[in-house]
Backbone as CSV, one residue per row, in Angstrom:
resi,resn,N_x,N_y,N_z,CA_x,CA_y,CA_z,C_x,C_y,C_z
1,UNK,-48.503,-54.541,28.875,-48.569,-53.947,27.547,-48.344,-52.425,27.633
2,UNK,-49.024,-52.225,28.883,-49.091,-50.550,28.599,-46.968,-49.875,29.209
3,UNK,-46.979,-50.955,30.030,-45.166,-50.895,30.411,-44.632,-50.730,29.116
4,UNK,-44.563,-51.497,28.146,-44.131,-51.959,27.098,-44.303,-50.626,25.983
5,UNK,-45.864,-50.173,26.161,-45.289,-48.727,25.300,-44.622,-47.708,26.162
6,UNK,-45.213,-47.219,27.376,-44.003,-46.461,27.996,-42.704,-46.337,27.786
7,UNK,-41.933,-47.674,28.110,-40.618,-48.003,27.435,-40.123,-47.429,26.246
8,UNK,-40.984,-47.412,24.826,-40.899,-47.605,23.743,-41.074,-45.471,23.696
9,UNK,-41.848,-45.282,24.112,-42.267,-43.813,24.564,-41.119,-43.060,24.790
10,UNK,-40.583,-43.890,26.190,-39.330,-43.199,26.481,-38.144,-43.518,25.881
11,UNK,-37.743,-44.794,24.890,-36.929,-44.603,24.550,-36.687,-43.772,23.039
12,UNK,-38.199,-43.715,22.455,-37.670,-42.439,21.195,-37.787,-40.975,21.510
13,UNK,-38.186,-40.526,23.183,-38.177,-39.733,23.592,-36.247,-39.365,23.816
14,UNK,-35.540,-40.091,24.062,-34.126,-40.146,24.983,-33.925,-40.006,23.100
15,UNK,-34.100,-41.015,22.049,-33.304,-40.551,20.366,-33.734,-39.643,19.954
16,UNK,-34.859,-39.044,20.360,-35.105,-37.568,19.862,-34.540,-36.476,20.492
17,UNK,-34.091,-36.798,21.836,-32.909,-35.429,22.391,-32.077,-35.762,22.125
18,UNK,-31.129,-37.038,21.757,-30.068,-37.330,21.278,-29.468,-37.188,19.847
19,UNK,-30.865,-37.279,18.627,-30.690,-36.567,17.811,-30.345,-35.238,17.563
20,UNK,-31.250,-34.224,18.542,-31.460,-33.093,18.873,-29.854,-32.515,18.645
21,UNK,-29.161,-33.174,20.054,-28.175,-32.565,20.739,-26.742,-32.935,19.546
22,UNK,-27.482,-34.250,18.608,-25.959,-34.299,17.754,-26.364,-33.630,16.348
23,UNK,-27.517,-32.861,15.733,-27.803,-32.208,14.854,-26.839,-30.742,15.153
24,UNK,-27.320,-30.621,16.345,-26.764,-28.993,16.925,-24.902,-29.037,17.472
25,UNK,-24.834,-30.474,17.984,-23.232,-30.231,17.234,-22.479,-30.165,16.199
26,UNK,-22.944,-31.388,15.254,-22.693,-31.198,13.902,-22.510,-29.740,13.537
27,UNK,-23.655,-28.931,13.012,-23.578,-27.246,12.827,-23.038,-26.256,13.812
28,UNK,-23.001,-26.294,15.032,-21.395,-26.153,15.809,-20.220,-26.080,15.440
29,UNK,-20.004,-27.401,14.600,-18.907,-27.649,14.202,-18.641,-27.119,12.278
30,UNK,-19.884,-27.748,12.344,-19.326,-26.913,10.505,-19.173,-25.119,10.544
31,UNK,-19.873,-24.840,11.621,-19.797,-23.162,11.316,-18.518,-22.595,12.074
32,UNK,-17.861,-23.544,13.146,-16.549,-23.202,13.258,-15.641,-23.609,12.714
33,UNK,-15.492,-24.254,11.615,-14.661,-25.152,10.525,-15.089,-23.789,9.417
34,UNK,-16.468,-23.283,9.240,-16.294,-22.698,7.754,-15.514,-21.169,8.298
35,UNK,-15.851,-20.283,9.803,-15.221,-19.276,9.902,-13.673,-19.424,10.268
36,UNK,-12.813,-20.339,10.231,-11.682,-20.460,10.447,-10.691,-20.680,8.775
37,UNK,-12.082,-21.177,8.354,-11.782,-21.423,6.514,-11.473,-20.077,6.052
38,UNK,-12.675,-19.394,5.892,-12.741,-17.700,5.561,-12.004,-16.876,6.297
39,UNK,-11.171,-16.859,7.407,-10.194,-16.503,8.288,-8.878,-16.707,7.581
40,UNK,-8.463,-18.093,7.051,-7.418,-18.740,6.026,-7.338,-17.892,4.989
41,UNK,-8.434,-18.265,4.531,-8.308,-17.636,3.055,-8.296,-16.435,3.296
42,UNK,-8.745,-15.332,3.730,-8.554,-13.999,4.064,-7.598,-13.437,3.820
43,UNK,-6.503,-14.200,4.812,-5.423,-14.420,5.253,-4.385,-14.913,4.030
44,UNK,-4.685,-15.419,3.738,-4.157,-15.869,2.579,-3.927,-14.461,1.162
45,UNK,-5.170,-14.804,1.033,-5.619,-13.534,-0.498,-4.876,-12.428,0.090
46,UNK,-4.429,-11.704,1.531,-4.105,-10.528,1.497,-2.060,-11.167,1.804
47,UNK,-1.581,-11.934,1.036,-0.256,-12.432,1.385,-0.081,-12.349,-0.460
48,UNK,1.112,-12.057,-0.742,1.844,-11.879,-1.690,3.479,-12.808,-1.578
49,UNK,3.301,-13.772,-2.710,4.517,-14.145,-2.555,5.326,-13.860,-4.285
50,UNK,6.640,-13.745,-3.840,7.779,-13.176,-4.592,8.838,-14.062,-5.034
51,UNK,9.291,-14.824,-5.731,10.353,-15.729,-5.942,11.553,-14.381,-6.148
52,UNK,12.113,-14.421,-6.054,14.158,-13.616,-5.991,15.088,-14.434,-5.741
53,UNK,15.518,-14.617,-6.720,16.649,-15.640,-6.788,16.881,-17.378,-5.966
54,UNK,15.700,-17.502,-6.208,15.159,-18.724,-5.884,14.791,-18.650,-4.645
55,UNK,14.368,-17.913,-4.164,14.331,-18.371,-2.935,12.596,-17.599,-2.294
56,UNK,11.530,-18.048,-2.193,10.222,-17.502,-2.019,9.894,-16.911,-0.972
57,UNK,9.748,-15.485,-0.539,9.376,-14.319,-0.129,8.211,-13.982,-0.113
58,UNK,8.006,-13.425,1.353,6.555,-13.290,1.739,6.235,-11.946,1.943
59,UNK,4.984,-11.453,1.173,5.087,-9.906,1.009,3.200,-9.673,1.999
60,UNK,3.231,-8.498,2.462,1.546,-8.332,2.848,0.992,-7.482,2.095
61,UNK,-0.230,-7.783,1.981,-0.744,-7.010,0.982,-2.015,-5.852,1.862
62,UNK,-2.145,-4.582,1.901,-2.756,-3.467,2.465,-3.389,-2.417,2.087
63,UNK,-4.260,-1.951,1.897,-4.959,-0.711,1.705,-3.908,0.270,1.262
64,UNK,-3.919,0.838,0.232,-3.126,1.623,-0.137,-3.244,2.905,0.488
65,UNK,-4.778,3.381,0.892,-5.018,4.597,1.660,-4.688,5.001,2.724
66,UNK,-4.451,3.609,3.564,-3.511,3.913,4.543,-2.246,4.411,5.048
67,UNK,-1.556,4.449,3.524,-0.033,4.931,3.798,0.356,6.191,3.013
68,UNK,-1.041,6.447,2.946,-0.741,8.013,1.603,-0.212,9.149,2.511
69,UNK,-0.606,9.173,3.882,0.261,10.371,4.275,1.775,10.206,4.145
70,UNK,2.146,8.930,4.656,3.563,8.423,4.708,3.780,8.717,2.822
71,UNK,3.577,8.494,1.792,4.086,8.674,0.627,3.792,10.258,0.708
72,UNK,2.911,10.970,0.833,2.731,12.242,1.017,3.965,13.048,1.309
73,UNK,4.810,12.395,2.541,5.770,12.732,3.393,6.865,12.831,2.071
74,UNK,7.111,11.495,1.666,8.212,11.122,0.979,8.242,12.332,-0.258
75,UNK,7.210,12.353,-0.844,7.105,12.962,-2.381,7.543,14.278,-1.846
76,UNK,6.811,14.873,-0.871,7.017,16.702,-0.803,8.887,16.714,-0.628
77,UNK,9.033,16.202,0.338,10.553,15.729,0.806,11.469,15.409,-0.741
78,UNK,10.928,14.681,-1.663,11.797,13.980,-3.111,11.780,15.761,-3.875
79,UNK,10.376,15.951,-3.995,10.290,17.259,-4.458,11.924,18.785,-3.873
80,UNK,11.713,18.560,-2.487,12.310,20.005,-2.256,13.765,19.596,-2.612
81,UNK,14.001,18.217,-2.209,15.781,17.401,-2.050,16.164,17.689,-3.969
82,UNK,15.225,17.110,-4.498,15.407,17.744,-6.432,15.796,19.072,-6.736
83,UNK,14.617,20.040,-5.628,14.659,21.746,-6.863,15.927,22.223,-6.462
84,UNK,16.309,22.263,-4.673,17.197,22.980,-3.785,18.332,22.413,-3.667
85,UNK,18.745,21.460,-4.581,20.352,20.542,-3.994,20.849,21.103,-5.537
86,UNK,21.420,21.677,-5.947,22.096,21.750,-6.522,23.587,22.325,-6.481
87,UNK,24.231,21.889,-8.103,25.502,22.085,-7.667,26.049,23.098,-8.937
88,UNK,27.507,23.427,-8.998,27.494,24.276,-10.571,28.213,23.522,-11.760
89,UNK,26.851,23.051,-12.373,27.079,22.309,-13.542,25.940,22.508,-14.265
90,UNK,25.107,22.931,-15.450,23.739,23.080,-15.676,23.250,22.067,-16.606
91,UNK,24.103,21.133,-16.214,23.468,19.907,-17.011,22.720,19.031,-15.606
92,UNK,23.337,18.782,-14.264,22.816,18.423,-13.364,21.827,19.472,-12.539
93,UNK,22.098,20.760,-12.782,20.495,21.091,-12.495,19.183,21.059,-13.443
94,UNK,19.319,20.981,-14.512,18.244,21.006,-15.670,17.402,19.640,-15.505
95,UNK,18.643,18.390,-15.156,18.329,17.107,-14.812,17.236,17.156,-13.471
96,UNK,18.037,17.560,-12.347,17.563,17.893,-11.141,15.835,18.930,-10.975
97,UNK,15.852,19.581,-11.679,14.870,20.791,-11.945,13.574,19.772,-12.703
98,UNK,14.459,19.357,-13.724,12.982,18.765,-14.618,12.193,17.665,-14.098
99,UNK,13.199,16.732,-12.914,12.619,15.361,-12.246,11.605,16.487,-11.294
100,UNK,12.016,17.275,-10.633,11.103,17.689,-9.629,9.671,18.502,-9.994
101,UNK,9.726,18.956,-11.129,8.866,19.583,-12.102,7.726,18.610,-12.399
102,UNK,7.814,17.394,-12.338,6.774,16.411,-12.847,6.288,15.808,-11.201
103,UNK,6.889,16.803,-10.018,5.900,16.136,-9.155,5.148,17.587,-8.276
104,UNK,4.884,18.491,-8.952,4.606,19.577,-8.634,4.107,20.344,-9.967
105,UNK,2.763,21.369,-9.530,2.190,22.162,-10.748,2.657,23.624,-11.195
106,UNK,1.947,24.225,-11.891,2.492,25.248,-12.641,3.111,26.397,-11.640
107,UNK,3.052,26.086,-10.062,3.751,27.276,-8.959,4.901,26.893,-9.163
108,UNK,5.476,26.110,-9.082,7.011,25.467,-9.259,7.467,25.819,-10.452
109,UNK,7.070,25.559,-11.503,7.666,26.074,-12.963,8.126,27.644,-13.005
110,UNK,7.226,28.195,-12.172,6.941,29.713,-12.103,7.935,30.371,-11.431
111,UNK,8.493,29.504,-10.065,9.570,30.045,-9.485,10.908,29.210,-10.112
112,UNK,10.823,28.601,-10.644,12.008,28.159,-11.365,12.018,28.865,-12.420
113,UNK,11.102,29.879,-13.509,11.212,30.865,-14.310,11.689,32.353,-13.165
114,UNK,11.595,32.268,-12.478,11.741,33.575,-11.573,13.133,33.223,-11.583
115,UNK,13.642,32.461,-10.632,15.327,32.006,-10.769,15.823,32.312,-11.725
116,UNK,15.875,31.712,-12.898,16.463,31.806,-14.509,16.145,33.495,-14.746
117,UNK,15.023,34.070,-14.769,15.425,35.949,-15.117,16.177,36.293,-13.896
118,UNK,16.385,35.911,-12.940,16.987,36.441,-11.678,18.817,36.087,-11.855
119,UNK,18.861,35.059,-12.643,19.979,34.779,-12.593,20.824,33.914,-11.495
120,UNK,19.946,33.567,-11.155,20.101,32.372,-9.718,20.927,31.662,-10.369
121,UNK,20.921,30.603,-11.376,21.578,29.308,-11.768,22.951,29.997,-12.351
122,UNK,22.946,31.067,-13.157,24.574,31.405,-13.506,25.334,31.481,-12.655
123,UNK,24.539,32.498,-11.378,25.273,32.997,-10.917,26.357,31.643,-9.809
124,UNK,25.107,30.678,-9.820,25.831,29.694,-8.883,26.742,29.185,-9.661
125,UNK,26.446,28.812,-11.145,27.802,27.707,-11.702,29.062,29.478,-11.865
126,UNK,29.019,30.478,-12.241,29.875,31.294,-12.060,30.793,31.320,-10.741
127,UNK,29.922,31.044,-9.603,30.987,31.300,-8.884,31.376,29.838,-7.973
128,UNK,30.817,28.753,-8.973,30.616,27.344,-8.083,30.551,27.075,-6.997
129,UNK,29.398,27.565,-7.009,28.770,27.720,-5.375,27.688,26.332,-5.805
130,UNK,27.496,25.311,-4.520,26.978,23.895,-4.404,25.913,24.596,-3.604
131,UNK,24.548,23.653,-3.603,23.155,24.152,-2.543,23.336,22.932,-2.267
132,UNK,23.423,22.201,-0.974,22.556,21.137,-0.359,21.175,21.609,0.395
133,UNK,19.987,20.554,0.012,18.750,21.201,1.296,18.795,19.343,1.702
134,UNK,18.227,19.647,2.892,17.781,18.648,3.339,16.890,18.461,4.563
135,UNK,15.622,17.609,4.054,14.134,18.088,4.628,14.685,17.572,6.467
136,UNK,14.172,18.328,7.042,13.795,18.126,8.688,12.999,17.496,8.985
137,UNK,11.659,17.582,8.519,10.236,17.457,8.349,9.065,17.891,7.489
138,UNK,7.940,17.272,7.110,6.969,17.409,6.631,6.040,17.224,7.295
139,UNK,5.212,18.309,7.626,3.535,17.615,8.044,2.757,18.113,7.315
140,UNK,1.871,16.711,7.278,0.635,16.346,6.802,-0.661,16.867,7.919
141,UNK,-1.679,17.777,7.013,-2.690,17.688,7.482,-4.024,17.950,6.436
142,UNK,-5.490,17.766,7.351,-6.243,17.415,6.330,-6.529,16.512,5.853
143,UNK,-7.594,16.416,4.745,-7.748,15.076,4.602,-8.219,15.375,2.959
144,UNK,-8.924,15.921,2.347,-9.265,16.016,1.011,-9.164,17.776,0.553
145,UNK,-8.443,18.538,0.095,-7.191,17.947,-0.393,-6.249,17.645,0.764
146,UNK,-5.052,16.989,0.931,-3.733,16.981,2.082,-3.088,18.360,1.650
147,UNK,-2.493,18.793,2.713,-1.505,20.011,2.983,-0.819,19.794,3.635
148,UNK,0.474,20.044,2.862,1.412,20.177,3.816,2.853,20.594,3.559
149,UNK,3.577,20.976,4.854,4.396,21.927,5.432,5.629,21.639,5.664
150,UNK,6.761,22.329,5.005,7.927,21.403,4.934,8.742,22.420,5.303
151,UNK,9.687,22.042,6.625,10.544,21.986,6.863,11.895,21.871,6.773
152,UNK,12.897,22.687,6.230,14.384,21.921,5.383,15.229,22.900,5.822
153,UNK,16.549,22.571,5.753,17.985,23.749,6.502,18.429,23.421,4.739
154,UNK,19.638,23.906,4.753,20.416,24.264,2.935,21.495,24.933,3.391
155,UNK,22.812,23.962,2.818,23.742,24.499,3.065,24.311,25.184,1.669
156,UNK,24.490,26.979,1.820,24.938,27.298,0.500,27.008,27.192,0.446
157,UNK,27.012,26.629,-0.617,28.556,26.362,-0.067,29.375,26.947,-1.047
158,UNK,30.671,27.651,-0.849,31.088,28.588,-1.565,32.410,28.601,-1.448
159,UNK,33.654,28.857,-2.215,34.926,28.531,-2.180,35.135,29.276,-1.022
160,UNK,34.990,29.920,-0.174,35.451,30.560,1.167,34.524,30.213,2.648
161,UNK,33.782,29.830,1.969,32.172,30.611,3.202,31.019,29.162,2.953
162,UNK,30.637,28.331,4.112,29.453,27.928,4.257,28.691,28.727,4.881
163,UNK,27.241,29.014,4.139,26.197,29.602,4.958,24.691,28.309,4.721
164,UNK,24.392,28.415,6.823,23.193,27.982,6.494,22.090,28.653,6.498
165,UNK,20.941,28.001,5.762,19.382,28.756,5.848,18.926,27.828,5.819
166,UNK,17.515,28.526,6.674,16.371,27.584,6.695,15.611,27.934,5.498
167,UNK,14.594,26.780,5.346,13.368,27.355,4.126,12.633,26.560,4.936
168,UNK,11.237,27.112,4.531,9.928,26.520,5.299,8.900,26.268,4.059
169,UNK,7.950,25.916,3.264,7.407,26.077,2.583,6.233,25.216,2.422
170,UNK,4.872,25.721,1.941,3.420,24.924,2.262,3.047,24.797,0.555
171,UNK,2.123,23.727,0.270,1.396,23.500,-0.931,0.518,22.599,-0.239
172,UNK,-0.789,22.013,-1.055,-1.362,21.493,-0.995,-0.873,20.494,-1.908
173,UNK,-1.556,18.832,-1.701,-1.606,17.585,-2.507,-2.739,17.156,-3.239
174,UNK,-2.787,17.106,-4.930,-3.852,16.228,-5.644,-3.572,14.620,-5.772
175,UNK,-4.682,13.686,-5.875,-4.259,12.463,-5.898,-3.995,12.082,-7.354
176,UNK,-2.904,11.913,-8.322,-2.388,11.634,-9.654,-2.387,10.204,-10.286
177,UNK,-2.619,9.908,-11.264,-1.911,8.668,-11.598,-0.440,8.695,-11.191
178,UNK,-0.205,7.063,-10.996,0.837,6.960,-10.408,1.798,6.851,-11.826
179,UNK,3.161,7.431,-11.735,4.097,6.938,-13.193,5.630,6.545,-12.850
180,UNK,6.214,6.672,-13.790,7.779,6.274,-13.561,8.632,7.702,-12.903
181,UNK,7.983,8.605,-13.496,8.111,9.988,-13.239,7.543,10.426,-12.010
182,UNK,6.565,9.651,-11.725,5.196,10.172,-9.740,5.265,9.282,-9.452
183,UNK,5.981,8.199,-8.979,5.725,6.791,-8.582,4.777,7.059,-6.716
184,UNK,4.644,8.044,-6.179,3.865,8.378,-5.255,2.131,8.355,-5.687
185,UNK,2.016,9.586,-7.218,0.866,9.590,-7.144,0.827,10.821,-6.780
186,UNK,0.757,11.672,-6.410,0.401,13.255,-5.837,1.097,14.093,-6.449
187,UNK,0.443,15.296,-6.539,0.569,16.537,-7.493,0.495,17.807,-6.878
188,UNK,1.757,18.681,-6.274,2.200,19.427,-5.208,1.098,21.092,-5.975
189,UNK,0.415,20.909,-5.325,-0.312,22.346,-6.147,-0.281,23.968,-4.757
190,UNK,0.354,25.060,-5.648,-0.632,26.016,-4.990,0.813,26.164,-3.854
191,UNK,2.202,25.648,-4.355,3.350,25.663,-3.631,4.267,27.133,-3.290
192,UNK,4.247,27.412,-2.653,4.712,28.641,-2.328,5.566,28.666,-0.450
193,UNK,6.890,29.562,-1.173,8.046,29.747,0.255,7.460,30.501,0.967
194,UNK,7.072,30.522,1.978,6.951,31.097,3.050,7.993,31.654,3.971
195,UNK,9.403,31.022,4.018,10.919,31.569,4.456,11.705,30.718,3.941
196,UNK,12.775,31.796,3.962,13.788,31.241,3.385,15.337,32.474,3.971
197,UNK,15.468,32.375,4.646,16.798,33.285,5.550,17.738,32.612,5.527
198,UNK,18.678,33.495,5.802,20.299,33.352,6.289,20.115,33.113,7.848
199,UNK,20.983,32.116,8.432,20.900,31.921,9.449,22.302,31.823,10.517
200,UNK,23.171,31.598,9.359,24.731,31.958,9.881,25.431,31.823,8.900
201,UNK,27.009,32.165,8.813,28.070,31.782,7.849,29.234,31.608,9.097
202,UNK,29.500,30.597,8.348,31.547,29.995,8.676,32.392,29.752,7.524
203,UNK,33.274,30.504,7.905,34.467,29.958,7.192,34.693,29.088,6.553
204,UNK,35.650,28.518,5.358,35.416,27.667,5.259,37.621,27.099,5.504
């Protein structure tokens, strides 16, 4: 008799570790089934898809804060390629002048009023003289507000004579609503040339 409970002893002793050991796999298993779920979906929610002409496109979706220096870059760069490229026609600089005006504050207006009493813009469509600039570089530094430092050569071009110059020039960045007009978002404040020289002429 007493064999008989022993037995009985040990065998709900052996289903109670066997329970044990398949309770604790079970939840093993659901908690690596639910973090591979939330991994998916993660994964998922940060994916963007696009239909274009029938055909479905896979876009990622990212922190926008992460790429503000890189738009930072672009805008100061859209900014100088607008004020400094012009050519002699004053319907394409007024065009040119006013796009760049809405991504920069009242320092920019100010030297584009300095130009106009100076006679900068006649004098170029008078003697149709073309400006190309085109940025080298921008750096970004800082972090609240961003600053930064731009780099650009400009070719002044003239029925006889190319001359190049450098310009160098610093402002600081505000963060803007974004528009059709700022599609960056930033607002060039506090902009001012620092150089701007002759650096050679050739013939033309």
């Amino acid at each position: 008799m007493f064999a008989s409970l022993k037995t009985i002893d040990s065998a709900f002793q052996q289903v109670k570790t066997l329970a044990l050991i398949f309770i604790v796999a079970v939840l093993l298993l659901a908690g690596t089934i639910a973090y591979f779920a939330f991994k998916t979906t993660n994964a998922a929610a940060n994916r963007i898809y696009v239909l274009e002409n029938g055909q479905l496109l896979t876009a990622g979706a990212q922190d926008a804060r992460a790429n503000r220096p890189v738009e930072a870059r672009s805008h100061v760069t859209r900014f100088h390629e607008l004020f400094f490229t012009l050519d002699p026609d004053q319907k394409a600089i007024n065009n040119n002048v006013n796009k760049a005006l809405y991504l920069a504050d009242n320092s920019a207006k100010k030297q584009y009023e300095n130009f106009k009493e100076k006679g900068f813009y006649n004098d170029l469509i008078a003697a149709n003289i073309s400006l190309e600039t085109t940025v080298d570089s921008v750096v970004i530094s800082g972090s609240r507000p961003l600053t930064a430092r731009c780099f650009a050569h400009q070719r002044v071009i003239r029925a006889t004579s190319i001359t190049n110059r450098n310009l160098i020039s610093e402002c600081s960045l505000r963060d803007v609503t974004r528009s059709e007009n700022n599609p960056h978002g930033f607002l060039m404040e506090n902009w001012r040339v620092l150089q701007n020289k002759d650096l050679n002429t050739t013939p033309r």
